[in-house]
LOTI-799765 format. One line per 8 residues: number of its first residue (from 1); for each residue z, x, y of N, C-alpha, C. Coordinates in steps of 0.1 Angstrom, whole numbers. Atoms other than C-alpha are relative to their C-alpha. Example, Ala and Ser with C-alpha at 12.3 -4.5 7.8 and 13.67 -1.06 7.14 Angstrom:
<lomis>
1 = 0:9:-12:78:123:-45:0:9:12  0:-9:-11:71:137:-11:8:-8:11
</lomis>
This chain:
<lomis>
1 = 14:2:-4:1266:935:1094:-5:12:8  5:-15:-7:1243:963:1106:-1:-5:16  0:4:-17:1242:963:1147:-22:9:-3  17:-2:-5:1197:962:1154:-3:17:6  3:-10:-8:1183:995:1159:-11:-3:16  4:6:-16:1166:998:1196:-17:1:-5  14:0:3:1130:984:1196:-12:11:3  7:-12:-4:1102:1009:1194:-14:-7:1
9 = 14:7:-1:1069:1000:1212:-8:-1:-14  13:3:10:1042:983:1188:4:-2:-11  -7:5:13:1069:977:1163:4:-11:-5  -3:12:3:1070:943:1145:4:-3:-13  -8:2:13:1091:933:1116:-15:-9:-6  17:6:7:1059:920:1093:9:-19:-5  -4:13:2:1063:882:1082:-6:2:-16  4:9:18:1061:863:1044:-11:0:3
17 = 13:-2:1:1024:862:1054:-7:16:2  4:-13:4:1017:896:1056:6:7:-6  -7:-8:11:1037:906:1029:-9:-5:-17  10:5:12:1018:881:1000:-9:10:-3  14:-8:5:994:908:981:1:11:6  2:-7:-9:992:930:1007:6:17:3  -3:-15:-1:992:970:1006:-3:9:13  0:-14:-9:994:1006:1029:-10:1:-10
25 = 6:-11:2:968:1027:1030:5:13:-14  -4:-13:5:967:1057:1005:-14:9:3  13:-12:2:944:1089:1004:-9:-2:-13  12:3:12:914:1079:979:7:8:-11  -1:-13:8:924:1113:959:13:-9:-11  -16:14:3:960:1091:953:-4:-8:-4  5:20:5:944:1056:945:1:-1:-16  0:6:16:940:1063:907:9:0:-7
33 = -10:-1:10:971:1068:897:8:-9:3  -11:11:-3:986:1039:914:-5:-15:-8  7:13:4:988:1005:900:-5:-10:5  2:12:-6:980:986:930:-15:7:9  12:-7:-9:947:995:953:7:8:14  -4:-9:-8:972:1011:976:17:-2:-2  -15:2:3:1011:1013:981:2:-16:2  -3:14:0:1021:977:974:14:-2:12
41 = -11:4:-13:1045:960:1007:13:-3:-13  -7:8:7:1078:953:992:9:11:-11  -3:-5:14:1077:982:963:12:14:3  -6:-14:1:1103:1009:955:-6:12:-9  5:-13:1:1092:1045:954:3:12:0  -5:-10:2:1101:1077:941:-2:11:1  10:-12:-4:1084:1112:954:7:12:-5  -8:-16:3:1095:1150:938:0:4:10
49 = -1:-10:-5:1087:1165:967:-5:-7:17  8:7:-13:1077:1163:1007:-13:1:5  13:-6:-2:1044:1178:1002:-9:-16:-4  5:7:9:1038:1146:981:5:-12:10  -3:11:-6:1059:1124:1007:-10:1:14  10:-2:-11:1039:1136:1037:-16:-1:-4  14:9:-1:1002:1127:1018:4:-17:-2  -1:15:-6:1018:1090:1014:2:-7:13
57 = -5:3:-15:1031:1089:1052:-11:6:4  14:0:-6:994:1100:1065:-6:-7:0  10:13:-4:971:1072:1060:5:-12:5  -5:12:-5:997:1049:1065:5:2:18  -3:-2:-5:1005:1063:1097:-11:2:9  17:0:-9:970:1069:1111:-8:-12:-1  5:11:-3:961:1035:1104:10:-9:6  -8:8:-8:987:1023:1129:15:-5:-4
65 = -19:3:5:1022:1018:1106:8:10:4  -14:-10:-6:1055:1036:1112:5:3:-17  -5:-4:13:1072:1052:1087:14:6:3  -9:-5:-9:1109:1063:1093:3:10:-12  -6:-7:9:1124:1091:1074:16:9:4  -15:0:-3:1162:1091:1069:8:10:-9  -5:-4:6:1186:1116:1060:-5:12:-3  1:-16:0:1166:1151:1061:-2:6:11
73 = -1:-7:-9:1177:1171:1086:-8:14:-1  13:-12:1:1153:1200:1075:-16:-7:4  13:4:0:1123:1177:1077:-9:9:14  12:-9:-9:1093:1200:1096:-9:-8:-2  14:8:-5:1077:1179:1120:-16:8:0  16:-2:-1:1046:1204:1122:-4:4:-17  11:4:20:1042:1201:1079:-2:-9:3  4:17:1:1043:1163:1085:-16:0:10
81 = 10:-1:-3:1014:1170:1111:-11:7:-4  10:-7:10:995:1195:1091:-5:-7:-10  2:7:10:996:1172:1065:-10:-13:1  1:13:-3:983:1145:1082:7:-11:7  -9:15:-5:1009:1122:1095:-1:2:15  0:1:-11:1006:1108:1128:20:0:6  -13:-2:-5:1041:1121:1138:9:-9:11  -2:9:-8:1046:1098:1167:3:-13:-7
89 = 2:13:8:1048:1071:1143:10:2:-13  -6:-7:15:1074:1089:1117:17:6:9  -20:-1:0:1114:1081:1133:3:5:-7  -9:-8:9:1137:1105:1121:14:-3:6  -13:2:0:1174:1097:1113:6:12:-6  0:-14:9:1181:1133:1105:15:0:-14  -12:-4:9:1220:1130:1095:7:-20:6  -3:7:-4:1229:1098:1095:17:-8:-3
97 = -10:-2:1:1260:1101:1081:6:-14:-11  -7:17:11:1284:1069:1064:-5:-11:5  8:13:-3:1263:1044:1083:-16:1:-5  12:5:2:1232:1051:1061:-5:-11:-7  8:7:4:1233:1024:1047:-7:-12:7  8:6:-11:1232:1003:1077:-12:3:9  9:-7:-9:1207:1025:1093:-15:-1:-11  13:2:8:1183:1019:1062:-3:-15:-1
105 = 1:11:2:1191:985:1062:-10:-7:14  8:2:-9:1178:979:1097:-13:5:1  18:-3:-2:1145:998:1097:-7:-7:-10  15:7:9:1131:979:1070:2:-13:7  7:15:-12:1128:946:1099:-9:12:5  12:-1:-8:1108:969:1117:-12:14:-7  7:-12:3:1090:999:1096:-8:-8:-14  13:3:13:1058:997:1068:11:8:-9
113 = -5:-8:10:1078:1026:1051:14:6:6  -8:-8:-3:1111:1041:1049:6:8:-11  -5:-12:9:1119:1074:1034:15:1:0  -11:2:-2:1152:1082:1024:3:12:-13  -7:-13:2:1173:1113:1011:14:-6:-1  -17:-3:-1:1211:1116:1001:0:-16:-5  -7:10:3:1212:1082:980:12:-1:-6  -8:-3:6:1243:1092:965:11:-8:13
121 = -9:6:-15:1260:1081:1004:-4:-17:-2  1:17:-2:1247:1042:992:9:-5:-14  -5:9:13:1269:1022:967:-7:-12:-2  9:15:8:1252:997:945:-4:-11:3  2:11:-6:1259:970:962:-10:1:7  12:0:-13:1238:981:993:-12:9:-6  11:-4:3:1213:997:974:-8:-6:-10  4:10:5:1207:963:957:-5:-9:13
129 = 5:0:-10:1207:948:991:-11:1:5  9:-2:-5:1184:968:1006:-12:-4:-5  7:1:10:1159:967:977:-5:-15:0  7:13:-3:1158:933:980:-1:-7:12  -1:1:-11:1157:931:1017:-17:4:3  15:-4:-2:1125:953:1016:-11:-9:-7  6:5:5:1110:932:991:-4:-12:9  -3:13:-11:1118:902:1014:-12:3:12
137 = 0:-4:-11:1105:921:1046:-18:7:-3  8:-8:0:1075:940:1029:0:9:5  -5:-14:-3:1089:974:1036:-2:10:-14  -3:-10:8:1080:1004:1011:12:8:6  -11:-11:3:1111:1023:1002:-5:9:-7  3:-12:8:1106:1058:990:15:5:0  -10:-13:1:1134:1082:979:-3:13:-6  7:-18:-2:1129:1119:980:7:6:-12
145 = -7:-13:5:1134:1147:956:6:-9:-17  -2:7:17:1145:1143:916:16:-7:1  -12:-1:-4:1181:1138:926:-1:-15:2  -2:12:-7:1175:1107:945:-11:-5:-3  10:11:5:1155:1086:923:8:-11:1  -4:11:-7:1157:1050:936:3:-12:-14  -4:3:13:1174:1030:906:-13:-14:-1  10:15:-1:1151:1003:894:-13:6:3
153 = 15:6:-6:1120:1016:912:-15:-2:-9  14:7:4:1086:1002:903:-7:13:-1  12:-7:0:1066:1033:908:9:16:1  -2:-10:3:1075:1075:901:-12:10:2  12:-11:0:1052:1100:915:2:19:3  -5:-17:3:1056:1137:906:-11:7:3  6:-7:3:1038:1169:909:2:9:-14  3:-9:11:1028:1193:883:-6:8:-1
161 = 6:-12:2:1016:1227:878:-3:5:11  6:-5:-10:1002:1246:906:-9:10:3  11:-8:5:967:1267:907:-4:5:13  6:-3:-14:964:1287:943:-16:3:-3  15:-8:-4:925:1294:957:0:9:8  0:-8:-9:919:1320:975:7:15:3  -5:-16:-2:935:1351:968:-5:7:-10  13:-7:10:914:1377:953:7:7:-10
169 = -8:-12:11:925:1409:934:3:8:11  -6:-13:-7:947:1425:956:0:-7:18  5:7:-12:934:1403:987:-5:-11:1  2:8:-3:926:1376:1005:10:-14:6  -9:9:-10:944:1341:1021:2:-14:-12  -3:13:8:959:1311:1000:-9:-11:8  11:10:-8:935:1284:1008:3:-13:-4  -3:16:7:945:1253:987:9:0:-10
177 = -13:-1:18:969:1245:951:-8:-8:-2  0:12:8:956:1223:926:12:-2:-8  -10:4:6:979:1205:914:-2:-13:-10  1:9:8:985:1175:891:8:-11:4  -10:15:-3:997:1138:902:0:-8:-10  1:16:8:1015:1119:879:10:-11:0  -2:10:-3:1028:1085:878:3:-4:-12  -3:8:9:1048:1063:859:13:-7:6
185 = -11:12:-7:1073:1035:861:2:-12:-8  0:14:10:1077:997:850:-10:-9:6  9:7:-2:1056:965:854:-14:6:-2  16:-3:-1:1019:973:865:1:18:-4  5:-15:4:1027:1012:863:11:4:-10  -3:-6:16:1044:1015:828:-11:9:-7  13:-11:10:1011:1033:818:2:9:7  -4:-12:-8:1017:1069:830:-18:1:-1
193 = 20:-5:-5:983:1081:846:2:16:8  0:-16:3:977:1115:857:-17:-1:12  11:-3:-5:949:1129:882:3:14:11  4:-12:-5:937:1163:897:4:0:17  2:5:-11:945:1169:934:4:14:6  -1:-15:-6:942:1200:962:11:-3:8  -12:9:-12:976:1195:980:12:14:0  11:3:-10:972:1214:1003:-12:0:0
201 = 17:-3:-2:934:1213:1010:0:10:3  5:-7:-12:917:1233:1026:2:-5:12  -4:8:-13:928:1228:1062:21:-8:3  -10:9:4:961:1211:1049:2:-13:-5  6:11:7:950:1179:1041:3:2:-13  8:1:12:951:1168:1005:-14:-4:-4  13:-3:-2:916:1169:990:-2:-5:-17  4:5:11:897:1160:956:2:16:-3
209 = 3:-13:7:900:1187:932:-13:1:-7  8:1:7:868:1189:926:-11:18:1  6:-14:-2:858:1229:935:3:7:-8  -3:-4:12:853:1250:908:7:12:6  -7:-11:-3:875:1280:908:-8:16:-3  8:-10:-5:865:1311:921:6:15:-10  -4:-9:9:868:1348:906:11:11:5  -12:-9:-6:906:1363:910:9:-8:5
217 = -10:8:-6:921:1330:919:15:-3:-10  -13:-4:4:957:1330:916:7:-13:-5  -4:10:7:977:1307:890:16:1:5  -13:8:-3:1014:1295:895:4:-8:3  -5:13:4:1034:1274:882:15:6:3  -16:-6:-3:1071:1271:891:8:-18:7  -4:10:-4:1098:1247:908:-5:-4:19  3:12:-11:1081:1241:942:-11:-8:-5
225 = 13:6:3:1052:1223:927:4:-15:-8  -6:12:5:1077:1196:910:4:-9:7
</lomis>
């Protein structure tokens, strides 16, 4: 049995009543490609990349949830703040070694979301456990990167392609990507959906892709954009 991690002010394991129906925040830009009106409590989640994990850990984080993220010792706290995430609110278990799965097992009593890296360190058992622990608890589970897709999960959100703004002919400053978010999965998100998104914005933020492109702006496509 896992030994309780130590309580962190304002942190409350959610109950069966706020788990019924009940979703996180997402960034509007995000909302169409999901199948619920925001991340559903409870659901397993699959992200390519951190550019893509840090706009899901932003709204949920600025509207008062915690989010822990276990198992990347590279994680850069000032992207997660550029990005949006209320940092203060985003526990890091950087290396957590042969106890991750006790250490993932415990934050879903007290966290809205918990990221997670290096599933290869969970056997089956405990990553059926967990799975249905979060379900129980209303905890999103995400797992990072193509490697560490979460067996089973409900929902699959990738990037695609990548279109810099802002750099001229010969000059000028990268200002934004458009990129492409898409989604697929089983249940409600068996229909793969697909939508436009600036990530980063302008500013860092993700953003609507809705600015038309200017004259000299620079295309690229490659593996950080997946």
């Amino acid at each position: 049995m896992s030994e309780p991690l130590p309580v962190l002010a304002g942190v409350r394991p959610a109950s069966s009543e706020d788990v019924a129906g009940s979703v996180l925040p997402v960034a509007p830009v995000i909302r169409p490609v999901l199948p619920w009106p925001g991340l559903r409590r409870g659901a397993t989640i699959t992200v390519s990349s951190m550019a893509l994990l840090f706009t899901l850990l932003a709204p949920v984080t600025a509207a008062g949830g915690w989010a822990a993220v276990v198992g990347m010792p590279t994680v850069s706290v000032v992207a997660a703040a550029e990005a949006g995430v209320v940092v203060e609110r985003m526990p890091l278990v950087p290396r957590p070694g042969d106890a991750l799965g006790a250490v993932v097992d415990a934050l879903v009593d007290g966290m809205d979301v918990v990221a997670v890296a290096g599933l290869i360190g969970l056997r089956p058992q405990e990553i059926r456990k967990v799975t249905a622990r979060a379900r129980q608890r209303g905890t999103v589970l995400m797992s990072v990167h193509a490697q560490d897709r979460w067996p089973g999960a409900d929902l699959e959100l990738r990037l695609a392609g990548g279109r810099w703004r802002g750099l001229g002919a010969g000059h000028g400053h990268l200002l934004a990507r458009e990129v492409e978010v898409r989604a697929s999965g089983r249940g409600a998100a068996a229909r793969p959906r697909s939508t436009s998104a600036l990530l980063p914005g302008p500013g860092g933020l993700v953003a609507e892709a809705t600015v038309t492109w200017g004259r000299g702006a620079a295309a690229v496509v490659g593996p950080g954009c997946a």
